[in-house]
C-alpha positions as CSV (number, residue, x, y, z in Angstrom):
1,X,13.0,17.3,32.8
2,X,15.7,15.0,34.3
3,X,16.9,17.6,36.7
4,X,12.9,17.4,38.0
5,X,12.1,16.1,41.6
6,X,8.4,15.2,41.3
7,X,6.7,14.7,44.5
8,X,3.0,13.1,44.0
9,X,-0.2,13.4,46.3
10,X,-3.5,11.3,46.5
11,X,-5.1,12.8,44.2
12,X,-7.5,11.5,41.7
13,X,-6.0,9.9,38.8
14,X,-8.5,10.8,36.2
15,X,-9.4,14.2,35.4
16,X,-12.7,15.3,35.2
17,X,-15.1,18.3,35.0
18,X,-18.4,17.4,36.5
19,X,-21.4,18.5,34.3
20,X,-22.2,22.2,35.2
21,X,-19.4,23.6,36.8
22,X,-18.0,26.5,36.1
23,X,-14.4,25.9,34.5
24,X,-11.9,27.6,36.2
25,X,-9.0,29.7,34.0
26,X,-5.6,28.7,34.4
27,X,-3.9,31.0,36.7
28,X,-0.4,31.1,38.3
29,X,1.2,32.7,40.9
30,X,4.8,33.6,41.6
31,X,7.2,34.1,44.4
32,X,10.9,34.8,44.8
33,X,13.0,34.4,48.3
34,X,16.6,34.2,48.1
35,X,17.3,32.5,44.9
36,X,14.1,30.3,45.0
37,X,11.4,30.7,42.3
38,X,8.2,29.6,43.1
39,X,4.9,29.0,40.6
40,X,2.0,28.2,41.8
41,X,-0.6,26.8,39.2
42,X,-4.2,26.7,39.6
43,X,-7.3,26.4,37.4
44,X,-8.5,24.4,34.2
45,X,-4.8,24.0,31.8
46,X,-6.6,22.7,29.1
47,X,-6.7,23.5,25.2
48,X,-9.6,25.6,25.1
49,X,-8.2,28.1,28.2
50,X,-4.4,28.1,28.2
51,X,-4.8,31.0,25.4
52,X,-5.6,33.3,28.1
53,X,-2.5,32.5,29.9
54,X,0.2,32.5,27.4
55,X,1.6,35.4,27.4
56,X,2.1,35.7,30.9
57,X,3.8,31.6,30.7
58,X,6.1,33.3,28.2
59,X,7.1,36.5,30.4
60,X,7.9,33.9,33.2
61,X,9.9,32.2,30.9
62,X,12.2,34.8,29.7
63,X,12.6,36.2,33.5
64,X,13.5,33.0,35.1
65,X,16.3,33.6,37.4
66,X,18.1,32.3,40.3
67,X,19.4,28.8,41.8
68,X,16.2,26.9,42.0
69,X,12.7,26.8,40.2
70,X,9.8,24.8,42.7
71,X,6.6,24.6,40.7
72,X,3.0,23.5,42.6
73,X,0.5,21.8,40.6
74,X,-1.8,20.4,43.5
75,X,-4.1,23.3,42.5
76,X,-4.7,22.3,38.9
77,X,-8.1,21.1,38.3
78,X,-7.8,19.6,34.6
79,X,-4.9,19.0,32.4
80,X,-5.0,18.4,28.8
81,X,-1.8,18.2,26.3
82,X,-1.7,21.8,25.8
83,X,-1.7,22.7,29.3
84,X,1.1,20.1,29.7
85,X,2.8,21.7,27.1
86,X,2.9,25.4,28.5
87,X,4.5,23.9,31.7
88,X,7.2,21.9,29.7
89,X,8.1,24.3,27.9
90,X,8.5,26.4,31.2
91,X,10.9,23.8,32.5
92,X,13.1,23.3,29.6
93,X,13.4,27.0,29.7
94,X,14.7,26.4,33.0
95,X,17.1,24.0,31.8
96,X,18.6,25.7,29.7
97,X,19.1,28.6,31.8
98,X,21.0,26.3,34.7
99,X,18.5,26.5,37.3
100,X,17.6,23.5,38.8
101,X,13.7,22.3,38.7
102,X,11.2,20.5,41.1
103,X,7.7,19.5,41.1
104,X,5.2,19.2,43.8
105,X,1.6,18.3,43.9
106,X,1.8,16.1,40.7
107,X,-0.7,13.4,39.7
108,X,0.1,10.5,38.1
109,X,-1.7,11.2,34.7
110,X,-0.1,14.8,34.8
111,X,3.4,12.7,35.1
112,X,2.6,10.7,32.3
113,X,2.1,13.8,29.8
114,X,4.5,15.6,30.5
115,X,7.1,12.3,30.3
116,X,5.3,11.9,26.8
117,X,5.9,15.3,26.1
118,X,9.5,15.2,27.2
119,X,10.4,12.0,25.5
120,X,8.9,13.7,21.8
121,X,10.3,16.7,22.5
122,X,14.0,15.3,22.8
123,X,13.0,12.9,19.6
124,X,12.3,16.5,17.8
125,X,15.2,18.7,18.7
126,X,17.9,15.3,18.0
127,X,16.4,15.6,14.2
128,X,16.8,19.1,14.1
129,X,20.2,19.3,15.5
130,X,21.2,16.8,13.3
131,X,19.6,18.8,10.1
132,X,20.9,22.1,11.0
133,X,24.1,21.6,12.8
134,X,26.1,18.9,11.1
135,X,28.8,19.6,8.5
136,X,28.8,18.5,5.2
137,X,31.4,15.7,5.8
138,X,29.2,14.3,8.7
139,X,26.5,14.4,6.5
140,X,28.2,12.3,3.9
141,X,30.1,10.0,6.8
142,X,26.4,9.3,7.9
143,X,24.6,8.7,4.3
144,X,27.9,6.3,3.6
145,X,27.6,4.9,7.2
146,X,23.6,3.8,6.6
147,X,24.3,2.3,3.2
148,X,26.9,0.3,4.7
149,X,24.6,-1.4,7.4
150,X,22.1,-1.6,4.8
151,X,24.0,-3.7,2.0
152,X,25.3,-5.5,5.7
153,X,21.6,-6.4,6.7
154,X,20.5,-7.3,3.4
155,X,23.6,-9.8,2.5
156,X,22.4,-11.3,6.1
157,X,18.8,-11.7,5.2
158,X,20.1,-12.8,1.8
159,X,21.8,-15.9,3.4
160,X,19.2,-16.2,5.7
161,X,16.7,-16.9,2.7
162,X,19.1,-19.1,1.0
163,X,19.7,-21.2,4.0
164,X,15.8,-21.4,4.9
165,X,15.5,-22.5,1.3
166,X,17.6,-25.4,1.2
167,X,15.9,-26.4,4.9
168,X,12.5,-25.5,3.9
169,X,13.1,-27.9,0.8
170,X,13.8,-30.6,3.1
171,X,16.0,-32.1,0.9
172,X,18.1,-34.0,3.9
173,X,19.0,-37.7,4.5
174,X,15.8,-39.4,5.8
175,X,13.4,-36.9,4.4
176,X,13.0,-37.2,0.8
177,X,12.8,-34.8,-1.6
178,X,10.6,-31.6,-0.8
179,X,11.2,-30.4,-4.5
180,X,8.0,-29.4,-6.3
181,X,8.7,-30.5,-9.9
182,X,5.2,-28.9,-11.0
183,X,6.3,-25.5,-9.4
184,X,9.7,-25.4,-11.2
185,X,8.4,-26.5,-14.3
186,X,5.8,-23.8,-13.7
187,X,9.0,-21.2,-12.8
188,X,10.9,-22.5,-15.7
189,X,8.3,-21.9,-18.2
190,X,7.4,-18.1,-16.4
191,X,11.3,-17.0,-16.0
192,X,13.0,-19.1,-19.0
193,X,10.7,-20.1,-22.1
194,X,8.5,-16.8,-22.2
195,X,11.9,-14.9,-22.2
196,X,13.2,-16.6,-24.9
197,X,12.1,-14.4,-27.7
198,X,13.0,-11.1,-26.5
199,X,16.2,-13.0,-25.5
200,X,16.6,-13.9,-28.9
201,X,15.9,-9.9,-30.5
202,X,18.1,-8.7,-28.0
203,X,21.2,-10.8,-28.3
204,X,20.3,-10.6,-32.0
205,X,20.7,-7.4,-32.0
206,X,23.7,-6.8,-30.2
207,X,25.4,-9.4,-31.6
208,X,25.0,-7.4,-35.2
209,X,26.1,-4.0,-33.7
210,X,28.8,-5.2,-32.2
211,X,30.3,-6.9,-35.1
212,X,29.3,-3.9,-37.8
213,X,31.4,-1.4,-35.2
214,X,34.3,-4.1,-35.5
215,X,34.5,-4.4,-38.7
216,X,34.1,-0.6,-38.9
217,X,37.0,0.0,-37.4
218,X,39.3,-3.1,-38.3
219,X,38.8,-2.2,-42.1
220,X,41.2,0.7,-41.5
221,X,44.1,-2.1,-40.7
222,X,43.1,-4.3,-43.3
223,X,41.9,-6.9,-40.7
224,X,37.9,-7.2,-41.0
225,X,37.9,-11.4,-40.5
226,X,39.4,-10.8,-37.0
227,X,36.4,-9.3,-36.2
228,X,34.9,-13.1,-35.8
229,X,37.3,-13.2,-33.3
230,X,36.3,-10.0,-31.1
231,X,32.5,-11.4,-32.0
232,X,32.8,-14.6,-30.9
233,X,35.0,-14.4,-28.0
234,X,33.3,-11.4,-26.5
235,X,30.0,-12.6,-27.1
236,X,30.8,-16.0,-25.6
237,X,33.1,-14.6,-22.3
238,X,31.3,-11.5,-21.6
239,X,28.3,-10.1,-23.5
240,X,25.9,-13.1,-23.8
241,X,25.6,-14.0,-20.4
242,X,26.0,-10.5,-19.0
243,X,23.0,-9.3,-20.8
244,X,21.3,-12.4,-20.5
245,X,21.2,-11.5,-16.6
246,X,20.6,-8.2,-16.6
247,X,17.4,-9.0,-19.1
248,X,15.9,-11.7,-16.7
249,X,17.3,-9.2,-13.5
250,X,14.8,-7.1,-15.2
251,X,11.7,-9.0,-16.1
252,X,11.5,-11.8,-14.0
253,X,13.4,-10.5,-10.8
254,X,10.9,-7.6,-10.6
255,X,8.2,-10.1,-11.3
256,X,9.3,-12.3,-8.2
257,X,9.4,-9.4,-6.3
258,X,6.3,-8.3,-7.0
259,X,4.5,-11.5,-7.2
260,X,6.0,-12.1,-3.0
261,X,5.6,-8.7,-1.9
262,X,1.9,-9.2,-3.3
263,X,1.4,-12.1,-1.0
264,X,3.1,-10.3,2.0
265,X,0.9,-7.5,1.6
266,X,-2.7,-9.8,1.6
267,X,-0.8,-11.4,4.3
268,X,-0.6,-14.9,2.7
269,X,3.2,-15.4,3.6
270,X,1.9,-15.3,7.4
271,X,-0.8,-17.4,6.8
272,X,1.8,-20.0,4.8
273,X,3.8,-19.7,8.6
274,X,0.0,-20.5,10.5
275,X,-0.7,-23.9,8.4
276,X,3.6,-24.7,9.5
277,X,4.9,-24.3,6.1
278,X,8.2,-22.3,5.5
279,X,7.3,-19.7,3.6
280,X,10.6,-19.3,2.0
281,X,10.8,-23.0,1.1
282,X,7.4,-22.8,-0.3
283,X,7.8,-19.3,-2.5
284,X,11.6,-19.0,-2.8
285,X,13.3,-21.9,-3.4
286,X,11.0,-23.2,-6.6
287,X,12.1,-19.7,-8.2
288,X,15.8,-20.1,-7.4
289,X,16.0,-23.8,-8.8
290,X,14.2,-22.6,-12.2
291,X,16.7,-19.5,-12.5
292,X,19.0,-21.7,-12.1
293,X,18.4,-24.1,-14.7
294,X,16.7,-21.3,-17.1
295,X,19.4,-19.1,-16.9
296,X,22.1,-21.2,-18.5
297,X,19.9,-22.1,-20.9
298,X,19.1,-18.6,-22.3
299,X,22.8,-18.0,-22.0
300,X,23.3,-20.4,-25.1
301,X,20.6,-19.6,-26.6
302,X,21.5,-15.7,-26.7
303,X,25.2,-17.0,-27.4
304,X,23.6,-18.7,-30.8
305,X,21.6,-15.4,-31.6
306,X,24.0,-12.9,-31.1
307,X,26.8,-14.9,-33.1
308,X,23.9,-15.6,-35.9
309,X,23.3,-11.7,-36.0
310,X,27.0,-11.0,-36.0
311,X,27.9,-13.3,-38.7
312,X,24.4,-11.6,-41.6
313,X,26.1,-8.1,-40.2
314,X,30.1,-9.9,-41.6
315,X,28.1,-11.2,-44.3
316,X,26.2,-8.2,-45.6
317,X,28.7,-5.7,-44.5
318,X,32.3,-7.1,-44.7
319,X,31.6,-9.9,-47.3
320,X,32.8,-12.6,-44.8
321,X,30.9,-15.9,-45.9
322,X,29.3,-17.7,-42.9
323,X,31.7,-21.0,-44.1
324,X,34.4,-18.8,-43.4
325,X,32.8,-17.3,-40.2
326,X,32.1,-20.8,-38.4
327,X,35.7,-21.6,-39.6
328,X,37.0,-18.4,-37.7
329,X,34.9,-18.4,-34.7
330,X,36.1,-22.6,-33.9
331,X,39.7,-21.3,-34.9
332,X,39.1,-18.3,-32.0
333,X,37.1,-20.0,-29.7
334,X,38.1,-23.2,-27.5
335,X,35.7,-24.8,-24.9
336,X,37.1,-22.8,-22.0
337,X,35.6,-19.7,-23.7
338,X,32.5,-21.2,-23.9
339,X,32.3,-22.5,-20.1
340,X,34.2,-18.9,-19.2
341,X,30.7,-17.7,-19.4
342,X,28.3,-20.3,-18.7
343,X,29.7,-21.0,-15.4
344,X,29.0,-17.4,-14.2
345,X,25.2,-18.0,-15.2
346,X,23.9,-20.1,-11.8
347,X,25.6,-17.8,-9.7
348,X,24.2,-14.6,-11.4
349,X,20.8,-16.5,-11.3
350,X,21.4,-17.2,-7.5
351,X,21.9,-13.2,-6.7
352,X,18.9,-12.5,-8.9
353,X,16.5,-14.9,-7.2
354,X,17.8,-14.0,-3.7
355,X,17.6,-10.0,-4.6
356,X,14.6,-10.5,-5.2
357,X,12.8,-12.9,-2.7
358,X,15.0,-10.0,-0.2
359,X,13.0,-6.9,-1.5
360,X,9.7,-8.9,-1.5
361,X,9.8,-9.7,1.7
362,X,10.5,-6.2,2.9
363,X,7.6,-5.1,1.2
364,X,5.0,-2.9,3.8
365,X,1.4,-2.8,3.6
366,X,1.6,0.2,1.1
367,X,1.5,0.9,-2.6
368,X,4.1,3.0,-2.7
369,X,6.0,0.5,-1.2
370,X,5.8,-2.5,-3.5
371,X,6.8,-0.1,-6.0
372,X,10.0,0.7,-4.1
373,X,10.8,-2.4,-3.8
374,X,10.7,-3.6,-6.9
375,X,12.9,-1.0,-8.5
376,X,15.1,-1.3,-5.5
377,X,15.4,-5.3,-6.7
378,X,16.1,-4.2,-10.5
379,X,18.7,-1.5,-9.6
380,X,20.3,-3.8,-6.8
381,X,20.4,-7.0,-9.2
382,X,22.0,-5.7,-11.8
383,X,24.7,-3.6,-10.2
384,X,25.7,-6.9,-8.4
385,X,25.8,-8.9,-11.6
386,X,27.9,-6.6,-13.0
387,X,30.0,-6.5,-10.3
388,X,30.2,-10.7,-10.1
389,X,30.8,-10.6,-13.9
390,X,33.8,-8.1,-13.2
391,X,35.1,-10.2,-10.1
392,X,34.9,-13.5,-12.7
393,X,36.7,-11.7,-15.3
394,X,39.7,-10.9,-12.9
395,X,40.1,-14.2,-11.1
396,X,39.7,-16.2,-15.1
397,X,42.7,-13.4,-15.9
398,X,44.2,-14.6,-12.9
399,X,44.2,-18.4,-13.2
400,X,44.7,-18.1,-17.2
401,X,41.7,-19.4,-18.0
């Protein structure tokens, strides 16, 4: 319809059918001089009627010809979305064919529909062009494109939440502290103490598999006591914190996302904005101090379990006493091994707790949504943990340490 001239007449601006009149059926009329079509409309275009006149709309349609197309709608009584419809649909036929369209005798509310319809129209045919017509490559350019902007968008609401954390705290000269040691005692207790046992089974656990599959396959070489070695500097480098993460990534990053998409969906967070708190001082930053400290502190702890497990496995399995073992393992293991993987566990706690306040906040007013969210902040925690784990493991290779 941009090719339209649209010339507009006082005319009423509401439509109207006063009680008892006969309705009028749509009717049109059409002329031809010297390369000018014109259509006359006339009658009631509305949803009930323009079945009658269909057919005919769609004859016109397909025998559109010449240089210009001049359509008169002074004659229209009443004009619903359906009526508006037919005579769109007659002008993009027009359009496509070349021929140039004009409009006369339009009122303002018969503009406004068929703008409306215009405007959803072109919405409608972008998507499908862009289902049906693009290759395979664009396709994939396009899915790799999005994913881009959204890892881009989320880093920048992920700094933006870190940042409004330390302000909201207001932990800055002349302020005090804004620190609420209840609700990181509280956080400490939720993410770090009540994940202690299954922190404990797990590293347990592992630690014992690990060390039976070593010793497995050392007895071949006649070198089973070097597997306190592989145990205790894989354990203590790699395996304790890395699964340490990805356990509280699971349990208590999906329970921060939950527990602030929640609130965002009962609309608390905007009430927390109405009273002049900052929501994300108030609801993220308590979280973020407690992963923090609890984090570390499981990483030990699940450094202890999984080198107790590993050493019943050496005991029961290779016949390695556990003198011998704690001999070995301070032997193999010096304190930079040790701090090698504790000092990844506050940054991995950091990603978690902003991962998750991210996806929480982007919760909608839906279900469904909280759900996605939350296993959107599991997936997107632990891939980047094991991606910050990798990045540490090259730059400790890099500086020797």
């Amino acid at each position: 319809m941009a090719n339209a001239v649209h010339t507009e007449k006082n005319t009423p601006e509401i439509d109207a059918l006063p009680l008892g009149r006969t309705v009028a059926k749509p009717r049109l009329e059409t002329r031809q001089n010297a390369g000018l079509t014109e259509v006359i409309f006339e009658g009631v275009w509305a949803t009930y009627s323009v079945g009658s006149i269909d057919q005919q709309m769609r004859l016109l349609e397909n025998k559109l010809s010449g240089e210009r197309l001049r359509i008169e709608m002074s004659d229209i009584s009443y004009l619903d979305t359906a009526g508006a419809w037919m005579i769109y649909r007659l002008l993009r036929s027009a359009k496509v064919r070349g021929i140039e369209a004009s409009i006369d005798g339009m009122r303002t509310s018969h503009k406004v529909l068929l703008e409306a319809i215009a405007r959803a129209m072109e919405d409608i045919d972008e998507d499908d062009s862009n289902g049906t017509r693009a290759s395979i490559l664009n396709r994939m350019l396009s899915t790799i494109g999005l994913a881009v902007y959204g890892f881009r968008n989320d880093l920048q609401m992920g700094l933006h939440i870190l940042g409004a954390a330390v302000r909201g705290s207001q932990m800055k000269l002349g302020h005090g502290s804004g620190l609420s040691i209840p609700a990181v005692v509280n956080q400490i207790d939720r993410t770090g103490v009540t994940a202690i046992p299954i922190i404990l089974l797990m590293s347990t656990i592992i630690g014992a598999i690990i060390a039976q599959q070593g010793a497995f396959q050392l007895r071949y070489f006649g070198a089973e006591i070097f597997v306190v070695d592989l145990v205790g500097i894989l354990v203590l480098r790699e395996i304790g914190v890395l699964l340490t993460a990805i356990m509280i990534a699971g349990r208590s990053g999906s329970a921060i996302t939950a527990e602030i998409g929640s609130m965002k969906m009962r609309e608390e967070v905007d009430a927390l904005t109405v009273i002049g708190l900052n929501p994300v001082g108030v609801l993220v930053f308590p979280r973020l101090v407690a992963l923090v400290i609890a984090l570390p502190l499981l990483t030990f702890i699940a450094n202890l379990a999984a080198l107790a497990g590993a050493m019943f496995v050496a005991q029961t399995y290779s016949g390695i006493s556990p003198d011998a073992f704690i001999t070995r393992v301070r032997d193999a293991v010096d304190l930079s091994t040790i701090y090698a993987g504790l000092i990844k566990a506050p940054f991995m706690a950091i990603i978690i707790g902003i991962i998750a306040s991210v996806e929480g906040m982007k919760v909608g007013g839906s279900a469904e949504s909280l759900g996605a969210r939350v296993t959107a902040s599991v997936v997107k925690s632990i891939f980047i943990v094991i991606v910050v784990d990798g990045a540490f493991a090259m730059f400790f290779a890099a500086i020797d340490f």
